[in-house]
C-alpha angles and dihedrals in degrees: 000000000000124000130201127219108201110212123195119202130206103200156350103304119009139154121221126191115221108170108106086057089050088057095047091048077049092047091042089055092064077217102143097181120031154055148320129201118198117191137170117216093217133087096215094050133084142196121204136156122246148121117298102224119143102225093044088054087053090059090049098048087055097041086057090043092049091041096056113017125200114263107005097148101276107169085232098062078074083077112043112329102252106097088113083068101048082049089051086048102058090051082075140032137271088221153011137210128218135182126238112223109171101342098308137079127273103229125143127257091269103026123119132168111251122213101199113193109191102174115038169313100298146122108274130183119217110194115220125201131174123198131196105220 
């Protein structure tokens, strides 16, 4: 069965942490050893997995901003100026895979899932899957 975490964000470029509602769709599951896939649905969206320190989400937020600037002459923004989102995008992943040890999820002690919007704010959908292996 796949779930589905709604995610509404509030501008341009935000991170937003999921991953307390990842491990309630795990405990949910009942499914003790296994995997999760996490994947967003949007191609100028990314999930990734880091620590969830302000200060550090600041600095990421810039450095996307610095690698791929707005409006910088990409031959998509004749379409619909956003092609500065879909570049940030590709510097990261669609989805992300996580083990199941004993119902929970088997993250590191700093480790969160990121939720990264690039080009909002907007209504997105993240599809959750857990699989018994």
């Amino acid at each position: 069965m796949l779930h589905t975490i709604e995610i509404l964000t509030s501008k341009e470029v935000e991170i937003v942490d999921i991953t307390a509602q990842v491990e309630e769709i795990v405990k949910k599951s009942g499914i003790s050893e296994g995997l999760v896939v996490v994947f967003t649905r949007h191609t100028t969206t990314a999930l990734i997995l880091n620590e969830n320190e302000p200060r550090l989400l600041k600095d990421m937020e810039r450095i996307f901003k610095e690698l791929v600037p707005k409006g910088e002459g990409y031959a998509h923004d004749a379409i619909d100026h956003n092609a500065h989102s879909h570049l940030r995008s590709i510097l990261m992943s669609s989805s992300i895979a996580i083990p199941i040890e004993n119902s929970r999820l088997a993250l590191g002690t700093w480790q969160s899932i990121l939720f990264i919007e690039l080009d909002g704010p907007r209504r997105r959908k993240v599809v959750v899957k857990v699989c018994q292996c």
